[in-house]
Structures are given as structure tokens and as C-alpha cells.
C-alpha positions in Angstrom: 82.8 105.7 174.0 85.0 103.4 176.2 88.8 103.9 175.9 89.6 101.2 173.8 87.3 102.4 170.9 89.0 105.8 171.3 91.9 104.2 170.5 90.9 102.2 168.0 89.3 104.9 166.5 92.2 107.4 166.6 93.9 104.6 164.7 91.9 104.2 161.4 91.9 108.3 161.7 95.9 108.5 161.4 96.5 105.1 159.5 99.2 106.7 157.5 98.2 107.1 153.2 101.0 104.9 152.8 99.4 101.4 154.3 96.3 102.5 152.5 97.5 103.0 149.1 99.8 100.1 149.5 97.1 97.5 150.9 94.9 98.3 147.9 97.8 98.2 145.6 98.5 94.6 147.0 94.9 93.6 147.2 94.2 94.0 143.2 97.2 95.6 141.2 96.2 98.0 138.7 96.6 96.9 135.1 95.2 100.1 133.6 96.2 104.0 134.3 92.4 104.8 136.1 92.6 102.0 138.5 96.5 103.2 139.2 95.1 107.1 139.9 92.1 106.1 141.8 94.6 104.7 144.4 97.5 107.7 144.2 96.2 110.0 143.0 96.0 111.8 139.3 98.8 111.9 136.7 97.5 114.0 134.5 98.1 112.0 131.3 97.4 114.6 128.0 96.9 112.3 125.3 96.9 115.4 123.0 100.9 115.7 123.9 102.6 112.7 122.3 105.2 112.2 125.0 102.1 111.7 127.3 100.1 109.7 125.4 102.7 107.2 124.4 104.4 107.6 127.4 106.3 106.4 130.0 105.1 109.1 132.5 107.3 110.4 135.7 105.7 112.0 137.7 106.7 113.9 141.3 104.2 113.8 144.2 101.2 113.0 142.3 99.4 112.2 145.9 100.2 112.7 149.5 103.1 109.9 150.5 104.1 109.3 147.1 107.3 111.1 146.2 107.3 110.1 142.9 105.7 107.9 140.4 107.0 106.3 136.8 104.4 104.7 134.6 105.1 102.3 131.5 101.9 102.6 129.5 100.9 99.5 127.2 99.7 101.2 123.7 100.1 99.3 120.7 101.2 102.6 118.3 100.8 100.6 114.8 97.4 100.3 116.1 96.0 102.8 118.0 95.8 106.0 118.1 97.5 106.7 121.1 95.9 110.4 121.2 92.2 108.3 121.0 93.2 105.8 123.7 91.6 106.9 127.4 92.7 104.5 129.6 95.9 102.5 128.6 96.9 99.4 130.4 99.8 99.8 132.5 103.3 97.2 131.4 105.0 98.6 134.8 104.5 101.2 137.5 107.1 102.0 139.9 106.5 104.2 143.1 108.6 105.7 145.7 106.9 106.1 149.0 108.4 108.6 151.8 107.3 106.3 154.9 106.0 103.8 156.7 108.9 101.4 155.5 108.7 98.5 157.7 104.7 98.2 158.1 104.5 98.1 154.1 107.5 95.5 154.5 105.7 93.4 156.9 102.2 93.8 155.3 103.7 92.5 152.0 105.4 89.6 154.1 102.0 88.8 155.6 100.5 88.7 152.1 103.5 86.8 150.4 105.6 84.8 152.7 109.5 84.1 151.5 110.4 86.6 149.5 113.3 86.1 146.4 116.1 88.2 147.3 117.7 90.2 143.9 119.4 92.9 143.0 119.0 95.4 140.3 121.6 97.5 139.1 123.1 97.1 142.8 120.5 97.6 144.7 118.7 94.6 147.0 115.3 94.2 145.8 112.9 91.6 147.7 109.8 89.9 145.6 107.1 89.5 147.1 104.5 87.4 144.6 104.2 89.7 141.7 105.5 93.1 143.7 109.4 94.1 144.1 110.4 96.3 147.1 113.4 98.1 147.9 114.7 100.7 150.6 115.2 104.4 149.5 118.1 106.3 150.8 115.3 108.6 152.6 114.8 107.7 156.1 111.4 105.4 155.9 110.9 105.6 152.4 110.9 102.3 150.0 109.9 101.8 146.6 107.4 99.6 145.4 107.3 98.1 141.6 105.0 95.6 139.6 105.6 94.9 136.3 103.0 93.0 133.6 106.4 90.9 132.1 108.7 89.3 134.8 112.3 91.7 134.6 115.6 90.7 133.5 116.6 91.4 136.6 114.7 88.9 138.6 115.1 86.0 136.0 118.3 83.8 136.9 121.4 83.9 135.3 122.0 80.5 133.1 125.8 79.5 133.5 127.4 78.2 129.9 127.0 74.7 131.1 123.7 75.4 131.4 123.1 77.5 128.6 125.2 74.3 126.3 122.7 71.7 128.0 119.7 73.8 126.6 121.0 74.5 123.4 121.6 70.1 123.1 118.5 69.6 124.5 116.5 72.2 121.9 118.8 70.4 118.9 117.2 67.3 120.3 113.2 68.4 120.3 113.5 70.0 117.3 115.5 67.0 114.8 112.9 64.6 116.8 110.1 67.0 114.8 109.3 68.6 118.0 107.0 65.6 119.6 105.3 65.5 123.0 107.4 62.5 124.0 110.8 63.4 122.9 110.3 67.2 124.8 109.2 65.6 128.2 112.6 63.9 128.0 114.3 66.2 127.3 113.0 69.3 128.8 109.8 68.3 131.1 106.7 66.9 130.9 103.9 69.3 129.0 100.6 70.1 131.3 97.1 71.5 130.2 96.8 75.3 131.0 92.8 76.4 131.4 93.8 79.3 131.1 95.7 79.1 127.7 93.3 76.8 126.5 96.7 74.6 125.5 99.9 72.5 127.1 102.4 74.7 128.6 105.5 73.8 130.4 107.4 77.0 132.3 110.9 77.0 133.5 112.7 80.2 135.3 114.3 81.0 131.8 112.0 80.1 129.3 108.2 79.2 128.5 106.8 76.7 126.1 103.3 76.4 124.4 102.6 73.3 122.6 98.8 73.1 120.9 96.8 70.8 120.0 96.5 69.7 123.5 97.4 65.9 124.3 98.6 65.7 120.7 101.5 63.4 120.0 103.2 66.0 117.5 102.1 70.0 117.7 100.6 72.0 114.9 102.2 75.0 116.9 105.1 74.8 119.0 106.6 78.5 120.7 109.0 78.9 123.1 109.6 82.2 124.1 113.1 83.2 126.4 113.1 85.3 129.5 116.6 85.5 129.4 117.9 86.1 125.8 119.7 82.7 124.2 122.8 83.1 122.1 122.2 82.1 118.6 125.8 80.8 117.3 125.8 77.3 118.6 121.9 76.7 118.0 121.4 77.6 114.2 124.0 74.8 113.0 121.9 72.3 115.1 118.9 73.0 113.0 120.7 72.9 110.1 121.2 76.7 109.2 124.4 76.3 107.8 124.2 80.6 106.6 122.0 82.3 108.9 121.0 86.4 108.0 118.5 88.5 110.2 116.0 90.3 108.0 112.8 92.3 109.1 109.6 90.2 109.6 105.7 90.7 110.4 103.5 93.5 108.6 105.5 96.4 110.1 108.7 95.4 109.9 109.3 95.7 113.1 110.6 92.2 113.6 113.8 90.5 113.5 113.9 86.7 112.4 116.6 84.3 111.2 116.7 83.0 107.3 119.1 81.1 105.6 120.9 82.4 102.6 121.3 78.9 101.7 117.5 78.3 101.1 116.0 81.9 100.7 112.8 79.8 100.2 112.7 76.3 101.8 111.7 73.6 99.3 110.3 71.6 102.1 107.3 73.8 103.1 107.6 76.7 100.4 108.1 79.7 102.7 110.8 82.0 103.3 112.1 81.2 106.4 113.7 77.5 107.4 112.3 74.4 107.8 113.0 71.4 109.7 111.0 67.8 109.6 108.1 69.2 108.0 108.0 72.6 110.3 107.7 76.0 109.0 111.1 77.3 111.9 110.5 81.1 112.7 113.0 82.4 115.4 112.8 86.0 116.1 116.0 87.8 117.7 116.3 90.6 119.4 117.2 94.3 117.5 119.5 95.5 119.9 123.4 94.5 118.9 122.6 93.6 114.9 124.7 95.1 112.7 123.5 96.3 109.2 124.7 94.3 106.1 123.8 94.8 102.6 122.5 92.1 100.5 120.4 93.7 97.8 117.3 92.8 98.9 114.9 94.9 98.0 111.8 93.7 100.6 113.8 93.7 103.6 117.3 95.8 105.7 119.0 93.1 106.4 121.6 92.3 109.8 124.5 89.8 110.6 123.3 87.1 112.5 126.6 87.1 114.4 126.3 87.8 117.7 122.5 87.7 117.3 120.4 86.9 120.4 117.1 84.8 120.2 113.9 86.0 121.8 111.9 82.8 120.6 111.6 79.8 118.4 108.4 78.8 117.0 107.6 75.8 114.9 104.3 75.5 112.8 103.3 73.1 110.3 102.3 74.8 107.2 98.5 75.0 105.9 96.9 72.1 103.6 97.1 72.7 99.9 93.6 74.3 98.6 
């Protein structure tokens, strides 16, 4: 063997577990807890012990180079049984690497040129596609994150001139009954997603599906809010004049906007608001509602003061039998 091929050889011997497990981590991200172990090693989920089976699992070393490990498992409890569930899809994984800092930095770069720079809770993270990197206080060591949703921390701020424009320009779509021409003026043209099947148009804060495709007014309209948008200077737009949170969906477990005004809206006959024809659902999020009591017996009910909207959908109601 010449000298060269000694070399070479000595060099896929000692290519350090950290390029490895990091080049296969880049190559096809894991989206289920198997694919995640067969690359780092096992965590050892016990799906008889709640805590594990749900989850989030932290792990220490679970492999050699990987100093620790923390897993956001993706079980829908109301359901499955998450004791009955083998291999859970993964919303997040998280691991922090010992060494090797640079190489994984410059393999990354090679893979995903121009990274965003951010910073989460202080600390500078770079994004590289759909992967988020950051240096550990440990000489050589990094951390290395993907998440199924994009963070908070990686979606931009909107300043409150921003943040008014949106709120006029939603006003707008909606009082317009929500038509193809009247949101390409205002917020952007719609395009055809193969994958969706339907017309989406993205923005760094927010995302929008609009179905039928190419039709001139939707059947379904839903825009859904990366960053949370405040609710006060919306509802009076659309007309809710005395807006209440109450729970929503089978298992309670939502939180959307009525209006004590019209408990049930004459125009389409359901129980939440309605606007040019449009059954309005607009789902906030539970965090920061305060509890009020208005004898209702189906539902708690919460201030909408202060309330924060997660997303606004729009849907025509069904056909009379």
C-alpha cells in the first residue's frame, strides 16, 4: 500500500463520530425517534413510564461524542395511546456535541451556504436550511437543533407599523369576502402548491391557504401566524363589536373568539361570527386568558382582552339538505 492510501486510509479510521453522526443527520433529518437512535445511539424510551412515552426525553451521553440529547416527541395523546405508540415522530431534537466544532460548521456551510444569523435567549444561533447551530461554552463543542415547526426565535419581529399595516390589510381581504383579487393586492399574489394540493402564499410571519385552487372567491380560507397577532385592533374590523374566548373542537382544547353580540350568527346559523357569507373561526392562543364567568354551561369561558390570535379561518357554510 503506497503512502498516500495509508493516509487516506488512517483518515476514514479516525474520522471523528462527530462528522459522521452529523453528515447523516444533515443528509436526511430524522422525523421519527428510530431513525434519530440509529444515528446516536439509543435513548431508551419506556413507553410503559408516562413521562417517557409522552415525553420530551433528555438524555446525557446517549452515544460517543454526544454529551447530551433532548427529544420533543410528536404524540397526539387524545388519540393515541401513547404507551401503544413504538416509534413517535420527533417535533424537535436538540444535541450537544463535545467536538469537532469548526468541521461540522464548515460541513453545514458547504451543504447550506449563507446562513441567518439569530439569537435565542442570548445566545447567537446560525441557520443553516432547516438545522440551527450554536457554540457551547466547552472547548470544541456546538449544539445542533432541527425543529418540525420553524421557532419563535427564528421568525422576525413585526414592528407596530408593521403589525397596523397587517391588521388594515386583513380588515381589507376579509370586508372584500376574502377574494383572490382583493388578497393579491393587498397581501401578495396566491400560487399553486403540489404539494398542498391548493394556493398558498407564505410570508416570514404568517402562511395562507386558499382552496379551491384558481377560484375567484375560496370555500376555505386559513391563515395561520408564526408570530402571534394581537387581537384588540383586529376584532372591531370584522365587526366583533363584544368579543369572548370560549373552548372549541371535540376536546375542548381550543380557544376561539365569539361574539356575545350574536351568540349564533343569523347569517350562516353557527356559533361563531360571520362576515360576507363566511362562517369566521379565529383560534387564540391559551396562554395570558383570564377566566370569566358567563353561565355558560357548554363551555369556560376567557376575556378576549389581551387575547393573541394563532389563526383566522374563513369557510363558507354547507348547502342546505
Amino acid at each position: 500500500m503506497t503512502g498516500t492510501a495509508v493516509r487516506a486510509a488512517d483518515e476514514v479510521q479516525t474520522k471523528p463520530p462527530e462528522m459522521e453522526m452529523v453528515a447523516a443527520l444533515v443528509a436526511k433529518p430524522p422525523d421519527v425517534l428510530s431513525k434519530l437512535e440509529a444515528i446516536i445511539g439509543p435513548l431508551h424510551r419506556e413507553p410503559a413510564t408516562l413521562a417517557d412515552a409522552v415525553g420530551p426525553l433528555h438524555r446525557l451521553e446517549p452515544g460517543p461524542g454526544v454529551a447530551k440529547a433532548d427529544v420533543e416527541l410528536g404524540i397526539d395523546t387524545y388519540h393515541e395511546d401513547p404507551r401503544k405508540v413504538t416509534d413517535p415522530e420527533l417535533l424537535s431534537w436538540s444535541l450537544d456535541f463535545l467536538a469537532d466544532r469548526d468541521a461540522c460548521r464548515r460541513l453545514l456551510a458547504a451543504r447550506f451556504p449563507g446562513p441567518r444569523e439569530l439569537r435565542d435567549s442570548g445566545r447567537r444561533v446560525l441557520r443553516f436550511g432547516d438545522f440551527y447551530f450554536s457554540e457551547l461554552d466547552a472547548a470544541g463543542g456546538f449544539r445542533l437543533a432541527w425543529y418540525r415547526r420553524e421557532p419563535l426565535f427564528s421568525i422576525p419581529e413585526r414592528s407596530e407599523r408593521e403589525t397596523a399595516k397587517l391588521v388594515a390589510d386583513l380588515a381589507a381581504v376579509a370586508n372584500a369576502g376574502f377574494t383572490r383579487r382583493v388578497i393579491a393586492a393587498h397581501l401578495g399574489p396566491l400560487v399553486y402548491d403540489r404539494y398542498l394540493g391548493h394556493d398558498i402564499l407564505r410570508s416570514p410571519t404568517w402562511t395562507l391557504e386558499y382552496s379551491p385552487t384558481g377560484a375567484a372567491k375560496p370555500q376555505r380560507f386559513y391563515l395561520v401566524f408564526k408570530r402571534p397577532l394581537p387581537s384588540r385592533s383586529l376584532l372591531p374590523r370584522l365587526g366583533i363589536q363584544r368579543p369572548m374566548v370560549r373552548s372549541s373542537d371535540v376536546h375542548r382544547i381550543g380557544r376561539s373568539i365569539v361574539d356575545l353580540d350574536h351568540p349564533v350568527s343569523p347569517e350562516t346559523g353557527y356559533a361563531f361570527p360571520a362576515l360576507r357569507g363566511y362562517i369566521i373561526d379565529i383560534q387564540v392562543y391559551p396562554e395570558g386568558l383570564t377566566e370569566i364567568d358567563t353561565h355558560d354551561p357548554t363551555s369556560i369561558t376567557w376575556s378576549a382582552k389581551g387575547s393573541q390570535i394563532f389563526s383566522i379561518g374563513a369557510s363558507l357554510p354547507p348547502p342546505p339538505p
